[in-house]
C-alpha positions in Angstrom: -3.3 9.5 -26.7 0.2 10.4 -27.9 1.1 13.4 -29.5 2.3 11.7 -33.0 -1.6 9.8 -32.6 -3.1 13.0 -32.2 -1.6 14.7 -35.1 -2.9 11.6 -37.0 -6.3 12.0 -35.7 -6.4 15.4 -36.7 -5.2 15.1 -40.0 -7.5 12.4 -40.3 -10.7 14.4 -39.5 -9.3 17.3 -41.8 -9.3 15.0 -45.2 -12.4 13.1 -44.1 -16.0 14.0 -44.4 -18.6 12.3 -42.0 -20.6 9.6 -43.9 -23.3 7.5 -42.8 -22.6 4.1 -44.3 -24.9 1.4 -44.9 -24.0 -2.5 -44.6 -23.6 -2.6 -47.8 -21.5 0.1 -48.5 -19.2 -0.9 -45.4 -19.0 -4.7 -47.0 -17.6 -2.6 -50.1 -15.3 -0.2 -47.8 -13.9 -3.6 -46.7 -13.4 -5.6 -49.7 -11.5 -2.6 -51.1 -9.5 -2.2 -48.0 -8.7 -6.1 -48.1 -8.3 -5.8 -51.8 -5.4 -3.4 -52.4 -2.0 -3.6 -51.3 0.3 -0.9 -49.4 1.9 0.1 -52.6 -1.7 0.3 -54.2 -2.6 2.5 -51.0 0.8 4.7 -51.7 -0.1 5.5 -54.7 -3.4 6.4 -54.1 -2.1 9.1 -51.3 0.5 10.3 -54.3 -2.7 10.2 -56.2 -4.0 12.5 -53.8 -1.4 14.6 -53.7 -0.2 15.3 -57.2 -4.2 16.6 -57.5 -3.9 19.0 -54.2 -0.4 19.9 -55.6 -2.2 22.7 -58.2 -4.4 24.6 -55.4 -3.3 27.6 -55.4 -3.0 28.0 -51.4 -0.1 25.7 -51.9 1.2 25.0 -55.1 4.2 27.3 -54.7 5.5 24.3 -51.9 5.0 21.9 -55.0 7.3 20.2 -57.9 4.5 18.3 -59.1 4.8 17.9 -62.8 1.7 17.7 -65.4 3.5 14.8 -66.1 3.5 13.4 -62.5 -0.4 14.1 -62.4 -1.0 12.3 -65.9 0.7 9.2 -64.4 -1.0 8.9 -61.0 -4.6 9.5 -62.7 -3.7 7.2 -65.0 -2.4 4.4 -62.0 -5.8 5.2 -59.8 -7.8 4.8 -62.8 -6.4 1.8 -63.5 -7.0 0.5 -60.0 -10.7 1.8 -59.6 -11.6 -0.5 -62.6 -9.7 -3.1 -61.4 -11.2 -3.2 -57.5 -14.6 -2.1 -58.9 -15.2 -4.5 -61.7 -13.3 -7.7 -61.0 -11.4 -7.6 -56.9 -14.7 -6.1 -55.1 -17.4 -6.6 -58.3 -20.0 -8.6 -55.9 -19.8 -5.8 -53.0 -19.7 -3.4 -55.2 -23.1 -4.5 -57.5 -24.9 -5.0 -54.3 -24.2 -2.0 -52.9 -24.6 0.4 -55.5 -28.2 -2.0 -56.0 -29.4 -1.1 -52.3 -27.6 1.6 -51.4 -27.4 3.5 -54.9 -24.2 5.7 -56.2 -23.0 7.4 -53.4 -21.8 4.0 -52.0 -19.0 4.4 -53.9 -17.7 7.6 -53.2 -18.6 6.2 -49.3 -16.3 3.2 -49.8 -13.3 5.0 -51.5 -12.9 7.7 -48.7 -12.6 4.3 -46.6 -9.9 3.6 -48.7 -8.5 6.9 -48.6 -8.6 7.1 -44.9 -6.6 4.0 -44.6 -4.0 4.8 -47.3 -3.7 8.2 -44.9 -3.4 6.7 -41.9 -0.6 4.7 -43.1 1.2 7.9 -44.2 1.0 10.1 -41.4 2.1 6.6 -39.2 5.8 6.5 -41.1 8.0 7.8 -38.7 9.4 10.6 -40.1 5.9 11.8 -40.9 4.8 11.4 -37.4 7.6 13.2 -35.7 7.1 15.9 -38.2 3.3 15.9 -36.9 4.5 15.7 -33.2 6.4 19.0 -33.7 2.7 20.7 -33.7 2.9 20.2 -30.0 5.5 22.7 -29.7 2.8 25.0 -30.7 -0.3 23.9 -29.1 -1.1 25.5 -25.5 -1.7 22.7 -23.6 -3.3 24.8 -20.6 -6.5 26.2 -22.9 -7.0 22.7 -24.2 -7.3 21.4 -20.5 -9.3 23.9 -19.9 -11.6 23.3 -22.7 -11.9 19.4 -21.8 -12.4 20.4 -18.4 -14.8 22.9 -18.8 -16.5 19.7 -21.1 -16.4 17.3 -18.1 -18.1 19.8 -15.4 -21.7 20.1 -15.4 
């Protein structure tokens, strides 16, 4: 695995929560996946974002207007309707019929994930990410995998 893929993976597992998906709920991860564009999936990340932008660990590192968070709600909004109720409507009835509510929730951190893996695989962001190795000790980690593999 390279370095850039790794800081991917991690940041990956950081903004994602483990889920147990049904068939139904995947046919609706899918659909909305299929469903939405690259921009769409931009703007859900700046979505994502402008919201994280007010915590207070780091909202000092943030020029995130109320403005800039009244847009993007209003963008996401816009697009949850639209995959929900017309793009995924089928998937997303049967689902929420055999799988109940959560589905949802399930099927938009699908979405999510995707949208962040294509951020953290621009370029720039990934040889940003790839600057962690410079900080990683690459001996305890062997070590740790090692001490995994023996019995």
């Amino acid at each position: 695995m390279t370095r850039a893929r790794l800081a991917v993976a991690l940041m990956a597992s950081l903004v994602s929560g483990a889920a147990s998906a049904g068939v139904y709920t995947d046919q609706l991860s899918k659909c909305l996946v299929d469903s939405t564009t690259t921009e769409d999936r931009t703007m859900l990340v700046k979505w994502l974002f402008t919201a994280a932008s007010v915590h207070p660990a780091i909202s000092s590192l943030s020029t995130v207007t109320p403005a800039d968070r009244y847009a993007a709600n209003q963008v996401i909004g816009n697009l949850f309707v639209k995959l929900l109720t017309d793009s995924c409507r089928d998937s997303a009835r049967t689902a929420l019929k055999f799988e109940g509510a959560v589905t949802i929730q399930q099927s938009f951190q699908v979405l999510g994930q995707v949208a962040g893996m294509e951020l953290f695989s621009n370029p720039q962001v990934a040889a940003v990410m790839a600057d962690l190795d410079k900080h990683v000790d690459p001996a305890k980690l062997r070590a740790l995998t090692e001490e995994v593999a023996s019995p």
